[in-house]
C-alpha positions as CSV (number, residue, x, y, z in Angstrom):
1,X,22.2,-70.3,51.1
2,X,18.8,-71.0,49.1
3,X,15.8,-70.2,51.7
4,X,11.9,-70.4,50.8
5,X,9.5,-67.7,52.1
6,X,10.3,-65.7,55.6
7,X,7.2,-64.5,57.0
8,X,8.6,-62.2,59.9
9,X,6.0,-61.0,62.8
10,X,6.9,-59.1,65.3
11,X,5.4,-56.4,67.8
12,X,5.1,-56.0,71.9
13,X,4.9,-58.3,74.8
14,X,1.1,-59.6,75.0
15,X,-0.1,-58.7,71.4
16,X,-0.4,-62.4,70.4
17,X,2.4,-62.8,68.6
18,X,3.4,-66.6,69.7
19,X,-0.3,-68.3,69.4
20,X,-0.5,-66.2,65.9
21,X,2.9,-67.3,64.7
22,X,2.3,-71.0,65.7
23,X,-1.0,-71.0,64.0
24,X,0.1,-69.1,60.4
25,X,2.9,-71.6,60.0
26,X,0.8,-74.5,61.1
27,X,-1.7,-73.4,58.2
28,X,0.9,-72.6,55.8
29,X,3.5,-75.5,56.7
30,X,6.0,-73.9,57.3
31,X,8.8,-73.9,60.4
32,X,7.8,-71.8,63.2
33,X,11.1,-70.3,64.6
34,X,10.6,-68.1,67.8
35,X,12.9,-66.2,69.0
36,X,12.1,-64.9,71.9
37,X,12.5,-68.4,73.5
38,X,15.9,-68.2,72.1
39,X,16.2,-64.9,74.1
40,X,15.0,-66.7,76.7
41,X,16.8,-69.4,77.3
42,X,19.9,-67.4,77.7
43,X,18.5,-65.3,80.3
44,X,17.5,-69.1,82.3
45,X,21.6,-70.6,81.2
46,X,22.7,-67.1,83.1
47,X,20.4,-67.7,85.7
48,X,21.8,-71.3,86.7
49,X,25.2,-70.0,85.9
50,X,25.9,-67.4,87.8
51,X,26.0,-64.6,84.7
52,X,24.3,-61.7,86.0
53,X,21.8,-60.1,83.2
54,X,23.4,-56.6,82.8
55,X,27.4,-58.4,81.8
56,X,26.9,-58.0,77.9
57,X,30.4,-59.5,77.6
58,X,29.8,-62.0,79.8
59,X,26.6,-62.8,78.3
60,X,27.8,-62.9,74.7
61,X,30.4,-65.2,75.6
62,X,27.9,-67.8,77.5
63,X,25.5,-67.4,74.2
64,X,28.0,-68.3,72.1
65,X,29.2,-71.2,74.1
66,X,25.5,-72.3,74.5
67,X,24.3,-75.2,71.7
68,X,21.3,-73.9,71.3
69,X,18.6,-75.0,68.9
70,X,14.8,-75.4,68.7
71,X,13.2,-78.6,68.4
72,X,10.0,-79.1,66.6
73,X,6.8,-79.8,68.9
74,X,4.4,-80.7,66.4
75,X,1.3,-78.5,64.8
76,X,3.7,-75.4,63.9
77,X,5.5,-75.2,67.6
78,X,9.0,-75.4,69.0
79,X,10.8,-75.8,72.1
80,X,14.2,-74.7,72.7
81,X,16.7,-77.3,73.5
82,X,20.3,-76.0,75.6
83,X,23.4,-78.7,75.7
84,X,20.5,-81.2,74.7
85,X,17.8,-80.6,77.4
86,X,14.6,-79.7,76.4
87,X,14.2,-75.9,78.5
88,X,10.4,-75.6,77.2
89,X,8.4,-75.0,80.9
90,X,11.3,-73.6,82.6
91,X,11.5,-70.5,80.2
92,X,8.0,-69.9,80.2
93,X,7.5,-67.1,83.9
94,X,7.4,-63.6,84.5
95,X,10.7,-63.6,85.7
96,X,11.9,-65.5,82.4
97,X,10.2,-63.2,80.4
98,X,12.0,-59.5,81.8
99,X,15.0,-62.4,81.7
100,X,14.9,-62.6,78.1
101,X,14.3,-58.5,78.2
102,X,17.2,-57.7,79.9
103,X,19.4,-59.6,78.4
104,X,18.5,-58.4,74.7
105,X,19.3,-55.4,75.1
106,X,23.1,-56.2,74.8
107,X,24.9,-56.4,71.1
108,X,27.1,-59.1,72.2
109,X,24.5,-61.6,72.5
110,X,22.0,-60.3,69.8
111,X,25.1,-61.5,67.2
112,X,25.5,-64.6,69.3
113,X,21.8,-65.2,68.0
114,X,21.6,-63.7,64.7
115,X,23.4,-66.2,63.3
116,X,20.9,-68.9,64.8
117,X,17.7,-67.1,63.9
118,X,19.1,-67.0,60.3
119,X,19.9,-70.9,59.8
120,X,16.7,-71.8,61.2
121,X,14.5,-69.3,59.0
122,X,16.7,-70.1,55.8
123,X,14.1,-73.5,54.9
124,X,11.8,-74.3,52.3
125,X,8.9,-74.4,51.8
126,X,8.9,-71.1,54.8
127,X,9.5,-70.4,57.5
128,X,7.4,-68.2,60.3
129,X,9.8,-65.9,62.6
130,X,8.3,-64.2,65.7
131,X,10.1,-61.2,67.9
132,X,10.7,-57.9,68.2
133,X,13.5,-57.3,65.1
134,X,13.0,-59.5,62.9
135,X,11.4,-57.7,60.0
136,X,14.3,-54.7,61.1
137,X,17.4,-56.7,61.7
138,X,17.0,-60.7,61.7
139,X,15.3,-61.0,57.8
140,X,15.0,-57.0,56.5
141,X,14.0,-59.0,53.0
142,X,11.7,-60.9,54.6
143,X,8.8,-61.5,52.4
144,X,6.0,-61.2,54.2
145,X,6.7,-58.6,57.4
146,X,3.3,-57.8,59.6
147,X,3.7,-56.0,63.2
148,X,1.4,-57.0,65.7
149,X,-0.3,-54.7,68.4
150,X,-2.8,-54.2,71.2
151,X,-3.9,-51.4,74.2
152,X,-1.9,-52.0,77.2
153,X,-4.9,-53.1,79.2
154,X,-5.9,-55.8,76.4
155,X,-1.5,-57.2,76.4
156,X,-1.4,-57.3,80.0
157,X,-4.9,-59.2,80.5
158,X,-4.0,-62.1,77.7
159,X,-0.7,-62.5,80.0
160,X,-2.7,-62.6,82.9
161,X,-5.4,-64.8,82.2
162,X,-2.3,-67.3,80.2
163,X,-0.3,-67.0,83.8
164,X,-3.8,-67.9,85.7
165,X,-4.0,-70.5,83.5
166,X,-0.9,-72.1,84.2
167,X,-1.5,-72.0,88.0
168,X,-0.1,-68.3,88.9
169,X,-1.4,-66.1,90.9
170,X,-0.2,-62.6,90.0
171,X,-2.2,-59.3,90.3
172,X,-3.6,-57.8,87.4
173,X,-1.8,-54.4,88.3
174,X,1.4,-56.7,88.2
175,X,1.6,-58.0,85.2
176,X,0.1,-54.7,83.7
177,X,3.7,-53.3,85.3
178,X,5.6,-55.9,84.0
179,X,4.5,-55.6,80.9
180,X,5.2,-51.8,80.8
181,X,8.5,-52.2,82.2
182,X,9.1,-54.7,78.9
183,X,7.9,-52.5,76.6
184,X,10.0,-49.6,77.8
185,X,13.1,-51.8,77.9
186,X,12.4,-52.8,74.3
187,X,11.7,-50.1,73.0
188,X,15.0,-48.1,74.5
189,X,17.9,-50.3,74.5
190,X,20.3,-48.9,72.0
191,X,20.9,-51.9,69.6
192,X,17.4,-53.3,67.5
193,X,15.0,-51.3,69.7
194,X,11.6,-52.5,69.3
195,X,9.7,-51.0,66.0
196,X,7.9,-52.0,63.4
197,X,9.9,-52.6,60.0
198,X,8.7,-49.3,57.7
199,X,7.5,-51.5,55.3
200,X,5.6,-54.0,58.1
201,X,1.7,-53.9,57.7
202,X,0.7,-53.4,61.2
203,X,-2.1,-55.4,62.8
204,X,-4.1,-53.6,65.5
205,X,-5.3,-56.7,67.4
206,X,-7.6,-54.9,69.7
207,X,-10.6,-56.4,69.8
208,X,-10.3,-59.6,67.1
209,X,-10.0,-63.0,67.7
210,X,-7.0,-64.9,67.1
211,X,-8.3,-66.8,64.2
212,X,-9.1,-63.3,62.6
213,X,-5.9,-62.3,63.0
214,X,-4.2,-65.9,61.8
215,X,-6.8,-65.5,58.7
216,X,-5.6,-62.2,58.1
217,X,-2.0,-62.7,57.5
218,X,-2.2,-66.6,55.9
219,X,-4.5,-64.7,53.3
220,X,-1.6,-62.4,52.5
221,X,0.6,-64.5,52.5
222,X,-1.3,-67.2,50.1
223,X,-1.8,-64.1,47.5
């Protein structure tokens, strides 16, 4: 199947990968296509169902079953849509997030998803794919493949001050944990750990502002 140009970001929880993403393929026109709220949204269908997060077979099974696309939100963002509801709020806590963690971490329901990820990136003129394999496993041709990252301290306080925003009220200390707990459940599960592709460039966000990172990859991507 014909595709136009994959632009594949990926990196940890907190490095900015979802405002980036929705902002490069807003400038560039192209579908934004994030997968974690893929992830996501079978860690909440589990939830209400009664699937308990660690049952890969289970889990595979309810992926696969799931009809699970993502609907276009306007100015480069999407919403996942399960059986034809629009899921967009209720994937978006902390318990949501180690949700979509936990769940990824089993084979049987990254293939449930692969196949997804890959119809929705294969569009012209682009398309912009955030997550944590995507440049390793989801598009290894991508053309464009950047891997976003940041200090712990500096992940954990753009998820606090995003939950605060939102009306939460968690510790700083506990979404520094959380975050930690993420990254080491990323980074260890035995199928698509969390890395960057050896031919990403990697983007040390520490310290620059969204629209110098946004800048930074639509200029590569435009030359």
């Amino acid at each position: 199947m014909s595709r136009g140009v994959v632009v594949a970001i990926d990196g940890p929880a907190g490095a900015g990968k979802s405002t980036v993403a929705r902002r490069v393929a807003g400038a560039l026109g192209y579908r934004l296509v994030d997968t974690g709220a893929l992830y996501r949204a079978v860690a909440l269908a589990a939830k209400e169902r009664g699937v308990c997060w660690e049952d890969g077979p289970a889990l595979g099974a309810l992926a696969a079953s799931l009809d699970l696309t993502l609907r276009d939100a306007g100015e480069g963002a999407c919403r996942p849509v399960v059986d034809g509801l629009d899921r967009g709020d209720d994937i978006r806590t902390p318990e949501m997030s180690l949700g979509a963690s936990a769940v990824s971490k089993h084979p049987e329901v990254r293939a449930a998803l692969l196949g997804i990820q890959r119809r929705l990136g294969r569009v012209a003129p682009g398309a912009v794919l955030e997550g944590r394999d995507i440049g390793t496993v989801v598009f290894p041709d991508a053309e464009h493949k950047f891997f976003l990252t940041a200090s712990d301290e500096t992940r954990a306080r753009r998820r606090f001050d995003e939950l605060r925003a939102k009306g939460a009220s968690p510790s700083f200390e506990e979404t520094l944990a959380d975050q930690r707990r993420r990254d080491a459940q990323d980074a260890g599960r035995a199928v698509a750990p969390l890395r960057a592709a050896p031919d990403a460039e990697t983007v040390e966000t520490t310290g620059m502002t969204i629209d110098q990172v946004v800048e930074r990859i639509v200029s590569r991507v435009r030359a």
